[in-house]
N, C-alpha and C positions, 0 to 999 in steps of 0.2 A: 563438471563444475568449472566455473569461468575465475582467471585470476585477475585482478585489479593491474592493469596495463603501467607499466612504470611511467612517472611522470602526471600521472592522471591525480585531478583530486580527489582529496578527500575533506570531510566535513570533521578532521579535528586540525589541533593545531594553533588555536586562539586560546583566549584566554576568556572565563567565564565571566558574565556580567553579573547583574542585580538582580537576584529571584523573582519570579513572577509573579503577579499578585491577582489573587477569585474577583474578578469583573465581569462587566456584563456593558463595557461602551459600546453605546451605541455605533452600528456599520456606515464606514461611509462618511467618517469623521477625516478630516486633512491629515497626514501623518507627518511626523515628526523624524526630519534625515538624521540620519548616521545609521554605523552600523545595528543589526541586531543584538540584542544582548543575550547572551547565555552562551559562547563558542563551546564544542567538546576540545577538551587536550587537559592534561597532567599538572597544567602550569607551566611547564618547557618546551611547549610547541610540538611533542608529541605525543601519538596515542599509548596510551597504556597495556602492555602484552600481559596476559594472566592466565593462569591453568585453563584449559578448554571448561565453557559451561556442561554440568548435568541436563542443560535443559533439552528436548529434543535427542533426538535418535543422534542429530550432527551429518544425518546423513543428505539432507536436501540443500537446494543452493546457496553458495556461498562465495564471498568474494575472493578469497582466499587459497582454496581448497582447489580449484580448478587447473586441471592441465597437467596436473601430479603424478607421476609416473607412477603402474605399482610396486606395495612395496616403501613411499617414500614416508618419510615419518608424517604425521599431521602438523600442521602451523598452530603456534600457541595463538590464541584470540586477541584480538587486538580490542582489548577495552576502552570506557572511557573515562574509568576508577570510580573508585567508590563513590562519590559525589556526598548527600547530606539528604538525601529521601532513604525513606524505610519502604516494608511493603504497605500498602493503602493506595487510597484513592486522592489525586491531586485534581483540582481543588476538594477537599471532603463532600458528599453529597452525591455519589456516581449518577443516580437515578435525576438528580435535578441539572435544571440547565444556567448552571453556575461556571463557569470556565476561569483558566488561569489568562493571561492575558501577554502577548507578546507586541513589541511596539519598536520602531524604527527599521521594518524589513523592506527593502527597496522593491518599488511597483505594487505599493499597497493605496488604500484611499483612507486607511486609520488604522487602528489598531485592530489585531486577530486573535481570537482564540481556539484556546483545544483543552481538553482534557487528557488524564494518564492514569492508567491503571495500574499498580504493582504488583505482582500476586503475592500468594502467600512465603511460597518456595524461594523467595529473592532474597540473593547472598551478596551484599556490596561487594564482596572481594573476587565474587567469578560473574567476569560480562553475562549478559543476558541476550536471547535476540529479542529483536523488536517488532512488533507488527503493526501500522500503518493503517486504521481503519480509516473509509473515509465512504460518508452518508451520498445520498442520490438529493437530485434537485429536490428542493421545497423540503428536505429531511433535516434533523441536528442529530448531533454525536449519541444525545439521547434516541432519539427516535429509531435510528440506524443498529450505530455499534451496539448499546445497550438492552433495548426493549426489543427489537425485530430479531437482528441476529444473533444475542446473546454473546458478544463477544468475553466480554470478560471471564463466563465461564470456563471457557473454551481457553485463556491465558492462564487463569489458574491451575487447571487440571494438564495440560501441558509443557508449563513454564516458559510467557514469554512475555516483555513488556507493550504494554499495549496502548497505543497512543492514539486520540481520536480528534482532530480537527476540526473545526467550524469553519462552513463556507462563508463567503461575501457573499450575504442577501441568501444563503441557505445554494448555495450553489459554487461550481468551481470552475475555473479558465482550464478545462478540459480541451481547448480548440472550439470546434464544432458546437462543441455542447457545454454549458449551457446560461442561460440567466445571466444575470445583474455581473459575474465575474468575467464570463467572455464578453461581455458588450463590450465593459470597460478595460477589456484587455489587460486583467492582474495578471501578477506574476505571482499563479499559485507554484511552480516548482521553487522561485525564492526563498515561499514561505516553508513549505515543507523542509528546505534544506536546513530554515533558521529553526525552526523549532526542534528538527534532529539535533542539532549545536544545544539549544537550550534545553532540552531533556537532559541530553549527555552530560550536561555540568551539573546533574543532579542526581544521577541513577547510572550504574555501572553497564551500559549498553555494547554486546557485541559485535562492532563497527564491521564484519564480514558477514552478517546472517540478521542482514534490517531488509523488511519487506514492504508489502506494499497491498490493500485489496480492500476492494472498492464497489458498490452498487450504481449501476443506471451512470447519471453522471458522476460520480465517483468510480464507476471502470472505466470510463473515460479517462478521468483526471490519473487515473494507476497506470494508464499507458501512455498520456504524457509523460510520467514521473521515469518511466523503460523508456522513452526516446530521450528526453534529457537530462537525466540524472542516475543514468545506470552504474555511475562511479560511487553512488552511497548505498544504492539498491540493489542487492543479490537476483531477489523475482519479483513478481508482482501478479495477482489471480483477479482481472475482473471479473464482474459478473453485470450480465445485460450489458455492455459499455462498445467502448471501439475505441479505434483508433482516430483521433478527433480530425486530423489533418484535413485541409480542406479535397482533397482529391477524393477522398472516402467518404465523405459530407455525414450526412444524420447531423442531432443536433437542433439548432436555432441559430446559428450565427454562420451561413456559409461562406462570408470572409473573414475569418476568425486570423489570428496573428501566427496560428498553428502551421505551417506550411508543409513540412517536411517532419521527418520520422526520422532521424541519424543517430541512433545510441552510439556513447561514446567505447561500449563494448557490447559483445552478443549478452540478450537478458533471457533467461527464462522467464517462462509465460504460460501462463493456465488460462485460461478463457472459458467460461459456463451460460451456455449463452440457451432461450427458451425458443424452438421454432412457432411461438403464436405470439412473440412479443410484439404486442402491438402499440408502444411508443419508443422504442429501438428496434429496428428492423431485424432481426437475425441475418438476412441478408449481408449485414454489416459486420459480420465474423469473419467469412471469409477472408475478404479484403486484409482484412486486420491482422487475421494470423498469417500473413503469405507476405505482408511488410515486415513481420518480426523475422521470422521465416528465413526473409534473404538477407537481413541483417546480421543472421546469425550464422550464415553459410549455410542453413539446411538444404537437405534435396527438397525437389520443389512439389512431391506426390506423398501425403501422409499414410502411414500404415496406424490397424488397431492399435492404440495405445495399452501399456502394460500399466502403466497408474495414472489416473483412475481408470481401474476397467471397465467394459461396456457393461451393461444390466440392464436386464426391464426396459424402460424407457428412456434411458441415457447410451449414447454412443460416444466414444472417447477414440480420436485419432491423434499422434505424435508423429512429427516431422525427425528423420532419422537426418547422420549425419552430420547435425551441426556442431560447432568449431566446443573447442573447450568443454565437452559434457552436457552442455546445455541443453533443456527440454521447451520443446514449444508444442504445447498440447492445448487442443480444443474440445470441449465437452459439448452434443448438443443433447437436450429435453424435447423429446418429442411433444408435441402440445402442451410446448411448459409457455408461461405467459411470461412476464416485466417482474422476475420474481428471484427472492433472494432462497434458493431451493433446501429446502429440509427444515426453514422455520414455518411455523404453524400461520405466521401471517405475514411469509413471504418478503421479512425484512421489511414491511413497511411500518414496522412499530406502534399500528394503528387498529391491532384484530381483526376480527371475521371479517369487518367492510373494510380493511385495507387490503386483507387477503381477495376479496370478490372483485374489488376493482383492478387488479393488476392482473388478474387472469392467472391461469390452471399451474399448481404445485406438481413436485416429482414423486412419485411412488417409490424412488431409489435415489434419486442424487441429493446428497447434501454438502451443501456448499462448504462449511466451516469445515466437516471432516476431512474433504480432499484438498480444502485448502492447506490444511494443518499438515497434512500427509505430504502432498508436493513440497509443502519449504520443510521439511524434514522433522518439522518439530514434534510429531506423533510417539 
């Protein structure tokens, strides 16, 4: 496990803004400068230490935890306190497309939203982690997190908070890939960083054990968020996605603003990717994990991975070696299609003819399980 490099940010340490308010503005609106509102921090500019969460085994990545000799005690969690949310659903409505609303995040074209799940299990006074859902082109948080993948289930019955994003124009500045948010060159990691801040000034979040996973272009946009933003991000597991840079191309936008790939520390990385996708290449994994790869210091030849392991029709290799614990592991689905693996309609939230258009499911891999299992939270 990878420790948070001294000197490096982090996303608390401000001070919270004005609560966010259930809208639905219209994308694409002129935005309004200054800073975001909602920072994480205590009040006094820093994060809050509290007893380690129940939630999760504790045993998967984290920012923290990494590099520790054994033997050494564990680090107390760096929350980001209690905040003023219970558990429930922000804005109320999980299932409708009602979103809270964030506004003054720099490199937007108006105001953004997202949604937040709480679970039941959530105790303001012990951090939580947090997981990062984020939908595939033409998808919303409903479509995605809730209806396809089931996310929230999967928060409840594991304990974690679970936070779901709305793209610009239903898409994300992954690089490469895709729509209305790469054309226009947002700055989705901004956003991501600002609404980590604006969650945290409401809900007691585990500032070393926040992730990241994402479908189609939303595994894109989660391996942006591993190139530049690994100082808020423990791991990240996409699915179908890449690494958007333009030397790795896929995508719709082959000059995208994505250039390079430089985490500002080694990230773990899961990758599940279907050898018959046929609107992201699988060819486009490799490339992907072999950037993370030498980022990480791994050796450059993967052996069979130990989690998740091969079965049936998924093969699972991990790069050995690399720096601080870190795992960089690729899943592939033999004749798995553009599919989010182990939901009945393949993550596209749309049923049987969502499931038929994106091509063949896994007979063994499920995505949420072994995502759940890698960031340790099972």
């Amino acid at each position: 496990m990878a420790v948070l490099p001294d000197g490096a940010q982090t996303p608390d340490g401000n001070t919270a803004g004005d609560t966010p308010t259930p809208g639905g503005a219209p994308m694409g609106m002129p935005g309004e400068p200054g800073a975001p509102t909602g920072m994480v921090g205590d009040g006094d500019g820093d994060a809050m230490a509290a007893p380690e969460s129940d939630a999760g085994s504790g045993m998967g990545p984290s920012l923290s935890d990494a590099g520790g000799a054994p033997g050494d005690e564990p680090t107390a969690a760096r929350g980001t306190g209690p905040g003023d949310w219970e558990a429930g659903d922000y804005p109320p409505g999980l299932a409708e497309e009602n979103y809270l609303e964030i506004s003054g995040v720099p490199g937007q074209m108006g105001p953004r939203q997202y949604k937040v799940h709480v679970p039941p299990g959530y105790d303001p006074q012990v951090p939580m982690p947090a997981v990062f859902c984020i939908h595939g082109l033409g998808q919303t948080p409903v479509l995605f997190c809730v209806n396809g993948a089931g996310w929230p289930a999967a928060a409840d019955e594991h304990g974690f908070i679970l936070i779901m994003p709305n793209g610009f124009q239903n898409s994300w500045n992954g690089g490469t890939c895709c729509g209305g948010a790469s054309a226009n060159q947002l700055d989705d990691v901004a956003l991501f960083r600002a609404i980590l801040d604006e969650v945290g000034s409401h809900v007691n979040i585990d500032l070393d054990r926040v992730y990241a996973s994402g479908l189609s272009n939303g595994g894109y946009m989660s391996y942006r968020l591993a190139c530049e933003a690994a100082d808020i991000f423990a791991a990240i597991a996409p699915g179908a996605g890449a690494v958007g840079i333009n030397t790795i191309g896929g995508g719709t936008n082959p000059a995208s603003d994505f250039t390079a790939c430089e985490p500002s520390r080694p990230i773990s990385v899961l990758d599940i990717h279907g050898t018959a996708d046929a609107l992201v290449p699988f060819a486009l994994q490799q490339p992907s994990l072999t950037r993370m790869a030498e980022s990480a210091g791994c050796d450059p030849s993967p052996t069979p991975a130990d989690q998740p392991a091969s079965s049936g029709d998924t093969e699972c290799v991990s790069y050995a070696g690399c720096d601080d614990g870190i795992e960089i592991t690729g899943c592939t689905v033999e004749g798995g299609g553009h599919c989010w693996f182990g939901s009945e309609d393949c993550g596209t939230g749309a049923g049987p003819i969502g499931a038929a258009i994106v091509g063949a499911n896994s007979d063994t891999m499920d995505n949420n399980a072994a995502i759940v299992e890698f960031f340790g939270l099972d």
